[in-house]
C-alpha positions in Angstrom: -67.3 -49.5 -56.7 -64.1 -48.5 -54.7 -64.9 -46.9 -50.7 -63.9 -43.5 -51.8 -66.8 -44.0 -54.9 -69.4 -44.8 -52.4 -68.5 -42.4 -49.6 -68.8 -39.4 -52.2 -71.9 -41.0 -53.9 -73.7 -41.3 -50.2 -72.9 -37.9 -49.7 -76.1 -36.3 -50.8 -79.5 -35.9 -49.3 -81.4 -39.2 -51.0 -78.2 -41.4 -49.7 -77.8 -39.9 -46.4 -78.2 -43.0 -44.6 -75.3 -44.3 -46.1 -73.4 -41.4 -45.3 -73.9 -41.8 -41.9 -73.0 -45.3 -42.1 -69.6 -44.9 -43.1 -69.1 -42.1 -40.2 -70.7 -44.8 -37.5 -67.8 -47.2 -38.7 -65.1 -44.4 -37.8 -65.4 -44.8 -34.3 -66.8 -48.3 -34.1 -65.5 -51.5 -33.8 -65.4 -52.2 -37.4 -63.6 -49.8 -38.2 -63.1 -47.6 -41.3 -60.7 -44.9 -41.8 -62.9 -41.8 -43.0 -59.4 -39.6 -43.0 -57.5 -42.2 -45.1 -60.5 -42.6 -47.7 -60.4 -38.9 -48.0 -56.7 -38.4 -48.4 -57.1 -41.3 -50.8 -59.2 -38.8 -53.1 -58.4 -37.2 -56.2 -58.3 -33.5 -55.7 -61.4 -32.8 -57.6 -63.5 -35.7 -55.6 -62.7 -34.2 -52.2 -63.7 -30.4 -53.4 -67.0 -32.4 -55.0 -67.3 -34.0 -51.7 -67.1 -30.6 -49.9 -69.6 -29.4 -51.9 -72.2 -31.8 -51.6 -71.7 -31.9 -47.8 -72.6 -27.9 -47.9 -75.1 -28.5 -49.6 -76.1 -31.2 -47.5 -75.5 -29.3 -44.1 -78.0 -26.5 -45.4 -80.3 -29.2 -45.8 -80.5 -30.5 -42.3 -80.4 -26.8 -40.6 -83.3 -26.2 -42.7 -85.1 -29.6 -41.6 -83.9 -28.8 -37.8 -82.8 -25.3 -37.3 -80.2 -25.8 -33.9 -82.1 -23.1 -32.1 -85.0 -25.5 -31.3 -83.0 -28.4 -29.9 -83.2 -26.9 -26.9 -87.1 -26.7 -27.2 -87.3 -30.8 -26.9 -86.9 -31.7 -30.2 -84.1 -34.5 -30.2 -81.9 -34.8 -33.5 -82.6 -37.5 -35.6 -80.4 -39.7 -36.5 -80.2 -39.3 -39.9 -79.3 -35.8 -39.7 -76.9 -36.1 -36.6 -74.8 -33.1 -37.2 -71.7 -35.0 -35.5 -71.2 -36.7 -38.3 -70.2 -33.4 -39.9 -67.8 -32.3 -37.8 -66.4 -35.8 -37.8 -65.9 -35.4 -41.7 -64.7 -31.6 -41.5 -62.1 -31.9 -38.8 -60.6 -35.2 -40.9 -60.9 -33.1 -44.3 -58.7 -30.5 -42.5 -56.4 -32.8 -41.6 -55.7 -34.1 -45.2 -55.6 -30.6 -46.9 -52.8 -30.4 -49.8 -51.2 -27.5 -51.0 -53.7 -26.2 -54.3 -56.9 -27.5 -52.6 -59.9 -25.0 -53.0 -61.7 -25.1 -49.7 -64.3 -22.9 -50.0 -67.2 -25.6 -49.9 -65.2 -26.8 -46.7 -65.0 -23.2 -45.1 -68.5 -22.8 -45.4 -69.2 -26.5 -43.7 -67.0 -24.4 -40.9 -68.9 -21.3 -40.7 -72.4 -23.1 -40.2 -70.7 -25.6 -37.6 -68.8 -23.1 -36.1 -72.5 -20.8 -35.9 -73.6 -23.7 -33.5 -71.7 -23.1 -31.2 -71.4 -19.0 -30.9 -74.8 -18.2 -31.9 -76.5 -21.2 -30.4 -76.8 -22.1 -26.6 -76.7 -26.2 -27.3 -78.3 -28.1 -24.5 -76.6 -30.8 -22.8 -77.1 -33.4 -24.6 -75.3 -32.2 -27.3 -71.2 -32.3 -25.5 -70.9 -34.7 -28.1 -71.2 -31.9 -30.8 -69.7 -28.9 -29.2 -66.6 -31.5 -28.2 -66.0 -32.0 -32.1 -66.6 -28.3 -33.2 -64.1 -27.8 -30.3 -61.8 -30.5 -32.1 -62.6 -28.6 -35.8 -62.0 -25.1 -34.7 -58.6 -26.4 -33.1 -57.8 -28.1 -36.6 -58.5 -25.2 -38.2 -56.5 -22.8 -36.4 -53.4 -24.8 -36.4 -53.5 -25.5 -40.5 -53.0 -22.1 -40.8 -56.4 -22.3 -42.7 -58.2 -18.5 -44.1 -59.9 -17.1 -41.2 -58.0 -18.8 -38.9 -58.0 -16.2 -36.2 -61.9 -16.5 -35.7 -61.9 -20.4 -35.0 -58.7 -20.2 -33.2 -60.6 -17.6 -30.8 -63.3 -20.1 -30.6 -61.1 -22.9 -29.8 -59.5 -21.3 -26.9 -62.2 -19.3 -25.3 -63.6 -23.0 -24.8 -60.4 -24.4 -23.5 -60.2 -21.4 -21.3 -63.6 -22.4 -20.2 -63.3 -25.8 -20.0 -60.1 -25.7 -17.8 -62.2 -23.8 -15.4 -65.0 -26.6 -15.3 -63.1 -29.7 -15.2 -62.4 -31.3 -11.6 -58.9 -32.7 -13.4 -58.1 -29.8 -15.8 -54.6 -31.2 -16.7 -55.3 -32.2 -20.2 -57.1 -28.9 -20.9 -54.4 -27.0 -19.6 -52.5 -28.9 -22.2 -54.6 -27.4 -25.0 -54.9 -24.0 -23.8 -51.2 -23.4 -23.8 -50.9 -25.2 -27.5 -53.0 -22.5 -28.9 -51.3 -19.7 -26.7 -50.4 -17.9 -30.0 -54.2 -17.0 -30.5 -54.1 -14.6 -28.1 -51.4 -12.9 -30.3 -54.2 -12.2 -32.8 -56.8 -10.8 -30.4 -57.3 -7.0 -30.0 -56.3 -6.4 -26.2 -58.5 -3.1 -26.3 -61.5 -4.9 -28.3 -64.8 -5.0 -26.3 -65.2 -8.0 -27.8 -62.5 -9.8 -26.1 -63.5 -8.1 -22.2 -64.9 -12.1 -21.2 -61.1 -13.5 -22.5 -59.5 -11.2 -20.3 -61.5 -11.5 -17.1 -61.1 -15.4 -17.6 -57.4 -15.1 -18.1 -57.0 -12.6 -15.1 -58.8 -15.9 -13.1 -55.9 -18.3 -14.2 -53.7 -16.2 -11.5 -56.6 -17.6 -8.5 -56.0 -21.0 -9.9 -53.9 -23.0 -7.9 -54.3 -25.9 -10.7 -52.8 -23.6 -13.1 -49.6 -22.4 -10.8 -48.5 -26.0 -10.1 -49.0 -27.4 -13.7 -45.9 -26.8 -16.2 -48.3 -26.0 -18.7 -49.9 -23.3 -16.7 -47.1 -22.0 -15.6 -46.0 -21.5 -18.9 -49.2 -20.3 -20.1 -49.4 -17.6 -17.2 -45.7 -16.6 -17.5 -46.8 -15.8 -21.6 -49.7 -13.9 -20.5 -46.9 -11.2 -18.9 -46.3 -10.6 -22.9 -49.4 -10.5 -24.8 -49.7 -6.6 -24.0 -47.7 -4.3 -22.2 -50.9 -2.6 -20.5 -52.0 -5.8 -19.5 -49.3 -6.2 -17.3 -50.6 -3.8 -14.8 -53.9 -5.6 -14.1 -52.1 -9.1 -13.8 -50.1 -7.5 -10.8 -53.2 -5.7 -9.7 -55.1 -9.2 -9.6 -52.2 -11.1 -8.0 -52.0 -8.3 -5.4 -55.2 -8.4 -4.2 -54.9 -12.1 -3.4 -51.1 -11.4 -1.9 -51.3 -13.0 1.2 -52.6 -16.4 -0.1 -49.4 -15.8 -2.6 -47.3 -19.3 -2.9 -44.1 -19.6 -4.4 -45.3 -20.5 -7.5 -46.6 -16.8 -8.2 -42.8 -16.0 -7.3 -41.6 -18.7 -10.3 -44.1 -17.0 -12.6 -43.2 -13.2 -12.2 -39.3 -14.0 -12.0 -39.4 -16.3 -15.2 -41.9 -13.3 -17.1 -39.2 -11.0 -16.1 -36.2 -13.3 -17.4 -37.9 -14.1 -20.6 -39.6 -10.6 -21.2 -38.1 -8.4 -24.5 -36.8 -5.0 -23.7 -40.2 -3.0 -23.5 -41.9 -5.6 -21.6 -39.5 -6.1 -19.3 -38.8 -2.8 -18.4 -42.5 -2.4 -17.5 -42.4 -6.0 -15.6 -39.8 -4.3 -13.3 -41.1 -1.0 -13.3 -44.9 -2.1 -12.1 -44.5 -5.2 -10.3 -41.1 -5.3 -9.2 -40.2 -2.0 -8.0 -43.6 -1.9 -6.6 -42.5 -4.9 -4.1 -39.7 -3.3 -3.0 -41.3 -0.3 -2.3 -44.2 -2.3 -0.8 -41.3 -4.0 1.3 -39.6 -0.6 2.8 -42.8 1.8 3.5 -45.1 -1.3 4.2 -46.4 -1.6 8.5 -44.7 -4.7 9.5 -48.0 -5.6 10.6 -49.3 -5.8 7.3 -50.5 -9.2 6.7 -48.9 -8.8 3.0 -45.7 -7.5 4.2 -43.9 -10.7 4.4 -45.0 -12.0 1.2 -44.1 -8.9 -0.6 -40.8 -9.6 1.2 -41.3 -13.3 0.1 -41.0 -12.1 -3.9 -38.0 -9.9 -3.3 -35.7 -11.8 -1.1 -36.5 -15.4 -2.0 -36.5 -15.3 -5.9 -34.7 -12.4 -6.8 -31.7 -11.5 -3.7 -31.2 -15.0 -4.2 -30.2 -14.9 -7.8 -28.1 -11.4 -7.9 -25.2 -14.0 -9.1 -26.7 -13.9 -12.5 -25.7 -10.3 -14.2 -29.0 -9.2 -15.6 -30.2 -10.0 -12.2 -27.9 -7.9 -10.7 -27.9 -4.6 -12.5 -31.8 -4.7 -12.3 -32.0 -4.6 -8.3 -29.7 -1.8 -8.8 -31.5 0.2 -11.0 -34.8 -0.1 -9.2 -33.2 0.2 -5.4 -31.2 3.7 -6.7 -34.7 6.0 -6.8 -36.1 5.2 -3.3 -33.7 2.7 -1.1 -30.6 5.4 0.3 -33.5 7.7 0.6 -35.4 5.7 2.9 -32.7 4.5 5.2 -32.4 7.9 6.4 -36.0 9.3 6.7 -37.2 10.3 10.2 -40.1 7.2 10.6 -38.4 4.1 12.4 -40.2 1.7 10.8 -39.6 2.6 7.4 -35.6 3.4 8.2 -35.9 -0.3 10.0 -37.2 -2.0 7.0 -34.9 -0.3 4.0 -32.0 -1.2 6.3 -33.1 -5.1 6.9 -33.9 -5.3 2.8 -30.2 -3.0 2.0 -28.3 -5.7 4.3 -30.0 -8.7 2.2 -29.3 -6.8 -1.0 -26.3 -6.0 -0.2 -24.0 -5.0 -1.9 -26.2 -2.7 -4.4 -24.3 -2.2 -7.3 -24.0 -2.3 -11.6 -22.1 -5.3 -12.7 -21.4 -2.7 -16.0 -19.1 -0.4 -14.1 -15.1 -0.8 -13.7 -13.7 -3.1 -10.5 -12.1 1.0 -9.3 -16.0 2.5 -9.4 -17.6 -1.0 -8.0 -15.4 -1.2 -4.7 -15.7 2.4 -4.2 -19.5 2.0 -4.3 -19.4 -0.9 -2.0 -17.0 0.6 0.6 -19.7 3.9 0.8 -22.1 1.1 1.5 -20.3 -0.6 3.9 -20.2 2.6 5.8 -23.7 3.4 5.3 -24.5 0.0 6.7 -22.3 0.4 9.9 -23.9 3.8 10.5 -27.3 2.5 10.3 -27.0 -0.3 12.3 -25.0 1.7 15.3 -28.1 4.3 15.1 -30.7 1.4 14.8 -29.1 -0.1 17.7 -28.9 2.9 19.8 -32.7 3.8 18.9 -34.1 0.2 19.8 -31.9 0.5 23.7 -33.6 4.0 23.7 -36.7 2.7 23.1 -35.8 0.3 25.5 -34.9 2.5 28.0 -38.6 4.1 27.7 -40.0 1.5 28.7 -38.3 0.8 31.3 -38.9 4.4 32.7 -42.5 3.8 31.8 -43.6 0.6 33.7 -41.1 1.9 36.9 -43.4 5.3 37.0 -46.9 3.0 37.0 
């Protein structure tokens, strides 16, 4: 009798011992290769195979329902229910065009059942690592229902990434099966815990100094447009902690953002900081890291075209206003951030409309910084008077 003859003859309930034979010699040192016997199959033995694992799998829940494990009851091993997920997440990986899966989808659902429905205990990380595994399988073979075990597969990523003390590899997976989240409703109750966990990647320093995580937190700017406003709301609140990683992330978002969700990028977080850094008190504690965002990732880059029209379009509504208004402090701060900008202007217009636009600034600028230094010897003067009268 050939391998592939005995594995789908143990695969029934009086022969179940055998089964689990031939899945102990998967991962063992004599070693048999479960995914090769399978890919070996005819078509019509591997569906057979599905089916009498099914039919199997009911068996054992029915023996050992998974909501008692918890209640002391250890799995025997006869019935250890790794030994499934060992054989579904190698049946996924040999799947031909033609195959009928059903038997295979419902082996999926139950395993899958496990992990949602069930709270495990400890003892079983073995199993919930290779449902993990088969949910991941099964989201990137593009398999029917793929969006629900892809949304299992990464809420535990998310999770895990969390838990782990080196989260690296995790990390890793998470931003594999970033595409999930483009299935997800962003307005579903359901999806509420995703959010909040994804809104914590932002506090993770792990996550702003891995490539991976930077990446994934860059994407997260374009999963929804609404969205955006709560990432900058989170990152915000945490402003003076900001590093300059959390500059990277909103200037490569921005750069890599299509037209609708860049425009709200620059319209909620961008133009926000430079608002923040013109009306903001100096003694702020956030005021030089809003500063931080504007001067040191994007002034810097106003070389690059895109760059350059952009500061212009969101200085124009606020910026001339403000180096004019009757508070010092605010005329004090639009002229420091207009000097570092300088010149303001769209890279669009003709060389005769540019220079005439940067010789009004230029004149602008000299008037400002006569009347800013006539204030501050004023001022000076004040106190002078001040501490001679005491």
């Amino acid at each position: 009798m050939s391998k592939r003859e005995a594995f789908l003859d143990a695969a029934c309930k009086q022969n179940v011992e055998d089964f689990l034979h031939f899945i102990r010699l998967h991962d063992k040192t004599e070693p048999l290769d479960v995914e090769e016997v399978v890919h070996e199959m005819p078509r019509e033995q591997r569906q057979s195979l599905w089916g009498k694992l099914a039919s199997l799998l009911q068996d054992v829940l029915q023996e050992l329902p998974p909501e008692h494990w918890d209640e002391g009851m250890e799995v025997e091993s006869a019935v250890d229910p790794v030994s499934f997920t060992v054989l579904a997440s190698v049946s996924v990986k040999v799947l031909e065009d033609g195959d009928t899966y059903c038997s295979l989808l419902q082996i999926a659902h139950r395993l899958h059942g496990w992990y949602v429905l069930v709270s495990l205990p400890v003892s079983e990380a073995p199993l919930q690592l290779r449902i993990h595994t088969l949910c991941e399988a099964w989201w990137k073979n593009n398999l029917k229902e793929k969006e629900k075990f892809g949304r299992t597969a990464f809420l535990i990523s998310l999770k895990k990434s969390f838990m782990l003390k080196k989260p690296g590899a995790e990390i890793q997976r998470l931003w594999s099966l970033h595409n999930v989240l483009l299935s997800l409703d962003y307005t579903s109750e359901d999806n509420k815990q995703i959010i909040d966990l994804l809104l914590q990647c932002f506090h993770r320093p792990l996550f702003l100094k891995n490539d991976d995580g930077k990446r994934f937190l860059v994407f997260l700017f374009s999963w929804n447009v609404n969205f955006i406003s709560t990432i900058h709301g989170t990152i915000k609140n945490q402003l003076e902690a900001i590093t300059t990683h959390v500059m990277e992330i909103y200037f490569r978002a921005w750069n890599k953002a299509s037209e609708d969700f860049q425009r709200q990028i620059e319209n909620i977080c961008i133009q926000d900081f430079m608002q923040n850094a013109v009306f903001l008190h100096r003694t702020s504690p956030v005021h030089a890291k809003v500063r931080q965002v504007i001067v040191n990732y994007f002034h810097k880059r106003k070389d690059v075209h895109e760059v350059d029209k952009m500061l212009c379009n969101l200085y124009k509504p606020f910026l001339w206003k403000a180096l004019s208004v009757p508070n010092y402090e605010v005329r004090a701060n639009a002229t420091l951030l207009f000097s570092e900008a300088f010149p303001v202007h769209d890279p669009d217009q003709s060389s005769r409309t540019t220079d005439e636009a940067i010789q009004k600034q230029l004149e602008t600028a000299m008037v400002r910084i006569i009347k800013e230094i006539q204030r501050h010897f004023e001022l000076k003067k004040e106190k002078n008077l001040i501490s001679i009268k005491i």
